[in-house]
Kinemage of the C-alpha trace (Angstrom):
@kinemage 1
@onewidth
@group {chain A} dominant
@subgroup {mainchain}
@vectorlist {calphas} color= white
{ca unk a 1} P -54.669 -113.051 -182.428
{ca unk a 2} L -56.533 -110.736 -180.267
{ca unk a 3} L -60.244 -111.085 -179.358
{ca unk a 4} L -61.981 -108.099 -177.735
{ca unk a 5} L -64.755 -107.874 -175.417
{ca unk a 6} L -67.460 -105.015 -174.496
{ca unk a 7} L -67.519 -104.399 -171.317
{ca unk a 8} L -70.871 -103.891 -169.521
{ca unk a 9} L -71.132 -102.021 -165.845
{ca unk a 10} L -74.381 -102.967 -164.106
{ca unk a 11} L -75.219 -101.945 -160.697
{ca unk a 12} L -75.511 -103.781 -157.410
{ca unk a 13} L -79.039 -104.762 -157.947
{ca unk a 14} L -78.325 -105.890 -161.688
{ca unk a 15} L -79.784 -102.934 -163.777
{ca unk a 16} L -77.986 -101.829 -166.282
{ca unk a 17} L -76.522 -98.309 -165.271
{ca unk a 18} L -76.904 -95.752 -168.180
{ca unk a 19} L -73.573 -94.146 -169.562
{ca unk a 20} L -74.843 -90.901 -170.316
{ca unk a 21} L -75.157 -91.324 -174.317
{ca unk a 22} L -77.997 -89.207 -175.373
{ca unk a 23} L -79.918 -86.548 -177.444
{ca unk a 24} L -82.029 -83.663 -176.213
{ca unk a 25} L -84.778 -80.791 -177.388
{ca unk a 26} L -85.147 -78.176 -174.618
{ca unk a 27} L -87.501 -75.399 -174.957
{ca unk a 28} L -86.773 -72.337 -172.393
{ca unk a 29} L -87.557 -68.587 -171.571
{ca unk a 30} L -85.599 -66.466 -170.239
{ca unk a 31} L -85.207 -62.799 -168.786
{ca unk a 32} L -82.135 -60.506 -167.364
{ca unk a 33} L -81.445 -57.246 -165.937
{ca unk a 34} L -78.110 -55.473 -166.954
{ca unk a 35} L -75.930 -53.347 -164.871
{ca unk a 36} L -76.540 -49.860 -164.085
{ca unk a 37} L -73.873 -48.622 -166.846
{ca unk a 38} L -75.272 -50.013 -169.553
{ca unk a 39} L -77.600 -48.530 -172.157
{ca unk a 40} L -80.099 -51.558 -172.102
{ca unk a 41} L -82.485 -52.231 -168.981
{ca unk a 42} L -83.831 -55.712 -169.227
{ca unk a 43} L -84.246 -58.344 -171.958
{ca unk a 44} L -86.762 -61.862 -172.286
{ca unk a 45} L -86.749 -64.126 -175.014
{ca unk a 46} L -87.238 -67.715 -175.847
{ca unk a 47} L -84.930 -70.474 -177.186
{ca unk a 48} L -84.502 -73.892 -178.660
{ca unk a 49} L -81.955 -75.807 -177.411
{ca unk a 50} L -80.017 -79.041 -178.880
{ca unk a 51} L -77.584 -81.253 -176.319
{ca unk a 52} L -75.459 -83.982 -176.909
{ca unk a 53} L -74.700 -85.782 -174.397
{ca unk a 54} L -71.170 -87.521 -175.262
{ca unk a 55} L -70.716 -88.835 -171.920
{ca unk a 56} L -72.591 -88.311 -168.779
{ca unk a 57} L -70.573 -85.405 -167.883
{ca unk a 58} L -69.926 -83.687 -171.119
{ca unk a 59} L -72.943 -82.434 -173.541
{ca unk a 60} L -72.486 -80.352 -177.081
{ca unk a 61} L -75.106 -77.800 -177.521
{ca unk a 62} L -76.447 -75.786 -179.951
{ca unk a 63} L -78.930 -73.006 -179.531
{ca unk a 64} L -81.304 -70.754 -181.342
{ca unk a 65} L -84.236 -68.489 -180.682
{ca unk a 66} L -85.488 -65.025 -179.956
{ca unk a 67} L -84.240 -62.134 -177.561
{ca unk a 68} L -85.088 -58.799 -177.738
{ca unk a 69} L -83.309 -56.025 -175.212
{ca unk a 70} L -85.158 -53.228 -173.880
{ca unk a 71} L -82.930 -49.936 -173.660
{ca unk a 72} L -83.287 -47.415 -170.734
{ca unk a 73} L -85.903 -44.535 -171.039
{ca unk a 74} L -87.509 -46.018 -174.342
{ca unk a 75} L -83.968 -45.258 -175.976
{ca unk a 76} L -83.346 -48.272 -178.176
{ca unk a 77} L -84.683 -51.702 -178.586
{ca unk a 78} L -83.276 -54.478 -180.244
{ca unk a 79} L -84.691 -57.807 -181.573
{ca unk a 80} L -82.431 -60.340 -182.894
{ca unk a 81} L -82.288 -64.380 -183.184
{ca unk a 82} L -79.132 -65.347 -181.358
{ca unk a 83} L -77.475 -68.763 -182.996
{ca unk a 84} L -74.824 -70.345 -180.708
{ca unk a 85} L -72.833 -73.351 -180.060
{ca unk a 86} L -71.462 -74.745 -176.949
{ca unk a 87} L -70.437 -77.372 -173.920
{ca unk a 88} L -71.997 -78.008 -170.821
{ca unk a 89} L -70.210 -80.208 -168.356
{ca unk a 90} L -71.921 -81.973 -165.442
{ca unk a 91} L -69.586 -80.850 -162.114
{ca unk a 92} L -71.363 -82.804 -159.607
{ca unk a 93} L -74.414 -85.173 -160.803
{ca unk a 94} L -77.002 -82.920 -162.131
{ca unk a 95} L -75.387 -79.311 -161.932
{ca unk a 96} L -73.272 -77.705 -164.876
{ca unk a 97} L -71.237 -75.015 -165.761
{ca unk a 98} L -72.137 -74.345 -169.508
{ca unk a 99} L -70.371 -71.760 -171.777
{ca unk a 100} L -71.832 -70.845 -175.298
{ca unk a 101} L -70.478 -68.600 -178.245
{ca unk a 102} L -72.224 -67.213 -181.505
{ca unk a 103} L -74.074 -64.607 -183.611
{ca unk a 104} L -76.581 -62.598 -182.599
{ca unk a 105} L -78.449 -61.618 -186.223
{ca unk a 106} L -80.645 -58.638 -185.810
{ca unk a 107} L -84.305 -58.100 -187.456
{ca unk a 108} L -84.231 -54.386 -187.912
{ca unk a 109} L -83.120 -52.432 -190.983
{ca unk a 110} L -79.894 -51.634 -190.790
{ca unk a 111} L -78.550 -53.667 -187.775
{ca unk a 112} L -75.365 -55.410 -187.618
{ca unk a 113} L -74.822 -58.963 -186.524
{ca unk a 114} L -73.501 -59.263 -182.716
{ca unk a 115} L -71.033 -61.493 -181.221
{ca unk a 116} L -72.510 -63.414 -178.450
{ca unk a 117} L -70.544 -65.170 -175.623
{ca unk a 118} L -72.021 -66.838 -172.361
{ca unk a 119} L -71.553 -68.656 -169.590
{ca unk a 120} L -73.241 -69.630 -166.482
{ca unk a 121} L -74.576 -72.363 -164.303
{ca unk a 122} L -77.402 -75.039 -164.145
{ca unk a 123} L -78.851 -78.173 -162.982
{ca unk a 124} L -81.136 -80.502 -164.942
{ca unk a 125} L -83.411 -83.179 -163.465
{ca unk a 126} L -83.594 -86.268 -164.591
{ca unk a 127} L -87.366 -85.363 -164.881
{ca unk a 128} L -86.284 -82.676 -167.881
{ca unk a 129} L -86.712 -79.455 -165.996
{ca unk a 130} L -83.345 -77.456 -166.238
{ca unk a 131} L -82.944 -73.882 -164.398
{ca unk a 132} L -79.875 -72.025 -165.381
{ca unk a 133} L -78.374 -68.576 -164.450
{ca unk a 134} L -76.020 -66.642 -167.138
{ca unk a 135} L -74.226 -63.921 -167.706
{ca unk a 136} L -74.787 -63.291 -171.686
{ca unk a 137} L -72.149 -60.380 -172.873
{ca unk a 138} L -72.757 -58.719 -176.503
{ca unk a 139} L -70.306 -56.728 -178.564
{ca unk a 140} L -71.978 -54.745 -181.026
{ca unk a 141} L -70.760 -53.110 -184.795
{ca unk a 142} L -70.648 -49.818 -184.508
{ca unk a 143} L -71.767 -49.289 -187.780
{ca unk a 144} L -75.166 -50.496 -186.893
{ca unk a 145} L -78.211 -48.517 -186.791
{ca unk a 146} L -79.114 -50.199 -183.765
{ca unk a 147} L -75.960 -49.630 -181.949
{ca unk a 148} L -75.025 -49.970 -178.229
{ca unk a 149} L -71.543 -50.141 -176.412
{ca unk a 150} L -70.116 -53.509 -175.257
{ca unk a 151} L -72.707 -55.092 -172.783
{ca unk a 152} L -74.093 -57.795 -170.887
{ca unk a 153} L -77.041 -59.279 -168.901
{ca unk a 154} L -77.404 -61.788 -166.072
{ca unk a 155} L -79.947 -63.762 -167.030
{ca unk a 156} L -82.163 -66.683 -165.666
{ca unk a 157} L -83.395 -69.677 -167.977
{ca unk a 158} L -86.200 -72.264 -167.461
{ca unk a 159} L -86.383 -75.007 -169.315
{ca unk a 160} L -87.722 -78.553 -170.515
{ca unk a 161} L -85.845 -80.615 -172.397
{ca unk a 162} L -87.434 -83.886 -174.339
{ca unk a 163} L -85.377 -86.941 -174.442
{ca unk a 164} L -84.808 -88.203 -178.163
């Protein structure tokens, strides 16, 4: 017969040292600026962000909110409420590299749903802020009425996230 035992680390002055485990809410803005090719000048929005933490260097996340991109010369705007799902893992202490895919499900008549892909880097404090940078790329339908060629902002994200 075999008897197992958990195992509990503690630090030096007899704390017990936390593995990570956890469950998160952030709320964040956001705003980017997209290259000179592209058809869309900047873009803001606001999200909702769930994380995961599995371990204290991997997180699952999940993500919705609102964007909306503002096209060159007044030429086209687009709202939609991106959904995506992701992983951020925690390089060195605080700072991540995070990488996120989804659907980006427009408001207006006659738009299309967009695929979404990001990824970027971060760093949270243990005091819940969390600044990020991204680069957020978007291919479009070309069927929609609120078409644009394949494009992408870099974007920068300030956040709080509430420990659950």
């Amino acid at each position: 017969m075999t008897n197992l035992h958990a195992q509990t680390m503690t630090t030096m002055d007899g704390t017990m040292m936390d593995n990570g485990m956890g469950f998160k809410v952030g709320v964040g803005i956001s705003g980017g600026l997209f290259r000179d090719k592209s058809p869309m000048d900047y873009a803001y929005g606001a999200d909702l962000k769930l994380q995961w933490d599995l371990t204290k260097d991997v997180a699952i996340t999940a993500s919705g909110g609102y964007t909306k991109l503002m096209g060159k010369n007044n030429s086209l705007d687009v709202d939609f409420i991106p959904a995506k799902g992701g992983v951020k893992v925690f390089a060195i202490k605080r700072m991540y590299l995070a990488t996120e895919a989804g659907a980006g499900f427009a408001i207006q008549d006659g738009a299309k749903t967009n695929f979404i892909y990001t990824g970027g880097v971060g760093y949270e404090w243990n005091s819940g802020f969390d600044i990020g940078v991204r680069y957020e790329g978007y291919v479009n339908n070309s069927s929609s009425t609120t078409y644009f060629r394949q494009t992408g902002q870099y974007a920068l994200r300030l956040a709080y996230n509430f420990k659950l």
